[in-house]
C-alpha positions in Angstrom: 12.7 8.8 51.7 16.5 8.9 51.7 18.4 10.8 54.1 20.2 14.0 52.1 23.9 13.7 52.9 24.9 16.8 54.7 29.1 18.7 54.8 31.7 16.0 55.1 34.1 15.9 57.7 38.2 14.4 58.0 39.0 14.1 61.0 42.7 13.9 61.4 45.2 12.3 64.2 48.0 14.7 63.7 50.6 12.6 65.6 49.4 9.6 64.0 50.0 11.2 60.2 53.0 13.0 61.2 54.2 9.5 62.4 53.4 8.1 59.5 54.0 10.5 56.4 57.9 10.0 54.7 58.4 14.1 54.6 58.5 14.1 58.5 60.7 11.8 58.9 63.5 13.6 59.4 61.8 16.0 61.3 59.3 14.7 63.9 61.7 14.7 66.8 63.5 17.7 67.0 60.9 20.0 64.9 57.7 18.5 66.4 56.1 22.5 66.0 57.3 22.9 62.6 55.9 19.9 61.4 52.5 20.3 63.0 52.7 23.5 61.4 53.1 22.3 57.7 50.5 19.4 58.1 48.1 22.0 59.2 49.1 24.0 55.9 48.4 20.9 53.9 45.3 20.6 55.4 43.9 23.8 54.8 44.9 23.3 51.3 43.6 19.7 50.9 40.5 21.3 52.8 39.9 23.9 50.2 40.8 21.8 47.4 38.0 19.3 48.5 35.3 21.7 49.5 35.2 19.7 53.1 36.1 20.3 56.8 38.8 19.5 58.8 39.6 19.3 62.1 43.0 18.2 62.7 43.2 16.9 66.5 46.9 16.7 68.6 47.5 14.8 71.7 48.2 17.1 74.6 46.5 14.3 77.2 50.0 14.3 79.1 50.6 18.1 79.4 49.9 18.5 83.2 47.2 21.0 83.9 46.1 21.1 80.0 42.3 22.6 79.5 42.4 21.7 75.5 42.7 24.4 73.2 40.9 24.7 69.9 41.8 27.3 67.3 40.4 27.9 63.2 43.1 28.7 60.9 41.8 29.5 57.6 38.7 27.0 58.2 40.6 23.8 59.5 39.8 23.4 63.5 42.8 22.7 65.1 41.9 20.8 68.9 44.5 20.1 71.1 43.4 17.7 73.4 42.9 18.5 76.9 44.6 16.7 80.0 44.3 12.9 80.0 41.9 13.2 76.6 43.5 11.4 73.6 43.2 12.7 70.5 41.6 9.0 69.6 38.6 9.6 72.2 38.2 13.5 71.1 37.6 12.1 67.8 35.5 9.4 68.7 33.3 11.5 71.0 32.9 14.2 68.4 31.6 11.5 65.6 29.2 10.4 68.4 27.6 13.4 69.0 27.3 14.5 65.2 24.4 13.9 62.9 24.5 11.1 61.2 24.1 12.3 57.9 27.1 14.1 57.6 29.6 11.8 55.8 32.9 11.5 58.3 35.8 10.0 57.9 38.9 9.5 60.1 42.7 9.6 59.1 44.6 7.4 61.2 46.8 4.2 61.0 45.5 3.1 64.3 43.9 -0.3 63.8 41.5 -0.3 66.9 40.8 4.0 66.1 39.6 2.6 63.0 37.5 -0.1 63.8 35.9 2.0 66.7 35.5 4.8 63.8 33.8 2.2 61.7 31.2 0.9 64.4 30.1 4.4 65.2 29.3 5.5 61.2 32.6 6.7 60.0 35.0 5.5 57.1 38.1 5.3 57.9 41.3 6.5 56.1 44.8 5.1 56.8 47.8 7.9 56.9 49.3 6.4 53.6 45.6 7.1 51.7 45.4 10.9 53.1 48.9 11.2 51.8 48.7 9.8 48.5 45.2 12.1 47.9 46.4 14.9 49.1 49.8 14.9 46.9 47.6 13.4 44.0 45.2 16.7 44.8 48.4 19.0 44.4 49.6 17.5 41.3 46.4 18.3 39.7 46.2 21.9 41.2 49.9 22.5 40.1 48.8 21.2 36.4 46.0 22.9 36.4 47.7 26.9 37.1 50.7 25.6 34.2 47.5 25.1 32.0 45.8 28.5 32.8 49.4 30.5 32.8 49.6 28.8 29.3 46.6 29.9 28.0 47.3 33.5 29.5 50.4 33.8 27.7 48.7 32.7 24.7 46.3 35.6 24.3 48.3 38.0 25.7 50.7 37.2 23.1 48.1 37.4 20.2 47.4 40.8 18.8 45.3 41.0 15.4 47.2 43.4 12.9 44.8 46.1 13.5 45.3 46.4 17.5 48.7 46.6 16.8 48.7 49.6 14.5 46.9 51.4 17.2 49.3 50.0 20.0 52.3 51.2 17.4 51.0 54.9 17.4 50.5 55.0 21.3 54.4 54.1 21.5 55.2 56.2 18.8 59.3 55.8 18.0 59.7 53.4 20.7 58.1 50.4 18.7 56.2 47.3 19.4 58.7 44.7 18.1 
């Protein structure tokens, strides 16, 4: 009997994608918090979008003193690793310890991070893939509301003769033209 497939999980290395992703370019330096912000924002979009979960992971291994924080914001985990814990072995202890029929795959451009990801039952995702599905993912969301607002406008607009006799009388000499 086959194993049912359970949830699906992306892990994320947040440095690694913000490292890697053209729109922080400009950015990753001197707004390091703003940019960690708006990938989380994509995520929990992308999340959504995809029905899945999400737990976006950060480095924090050199902050002295660091006990790892881990936070939910609108259903993505956010970890931040603890002292001397790199997001890398966070990720690869958490796929360890999960059932293995959850599907799990990992976003990173770290060659060894994805082979290790691979040997332990995870699919791997480089940073350019996760970007090019998320922003393919928005494109069809954005289409998708002009569609609906068109169709809205369209029967709102449409008023059989009858309606707007009534609608006519209700405004009295203020019109419906």
């Amino acid at each position: 009997m086959a194993k049912k497939i359970l949830d699906e999980y992306l892990f994320v290395d947040g440095y690694n994608i913000i490292n890697s992703w053209s729109m922080f370019a400009g950015n990753r330096h001197e707004k390091l918090e703003e940019c960690r912000n708006e990938l989380i924002n994509i995520m929990v979009e992308y999340a959504s979008y995809k029905e899945i979960k999400v737990i976006v992971v950060f480095d924090a291994h050199l902050v002295k003193g660091n006990s790892g924080t881990k936070d939910n914001v609108n259903g993505v985990k956010i970890v931040y690793t603890q002292e001397y814990e790199t997001a890398d072995h966070y990720i690869e202890r958490t796929i360890s310890k999960l059932d293995k029929r959850y599907r799990m795959r990992v976003a990173t451009s770290d060659r060894l991070e994805q082979e290790i990801i691979l040997s332990r039952g995870g699919t791997r995702m480089s940073a350019r893939e996760l970007e090019d599905e998320v922003f393919s993912g928005k494109k069809i969301i954005r289409k998708n509301q002009r569609t609906i607002n068109q169709q809205n406008n369209y029967h709102f607009g449409k008023m059989d003769e009858k309606n707007l006799e009534k609608l006519k009388k209700l405004l009295g000499d203020k019109g419906v033209d």
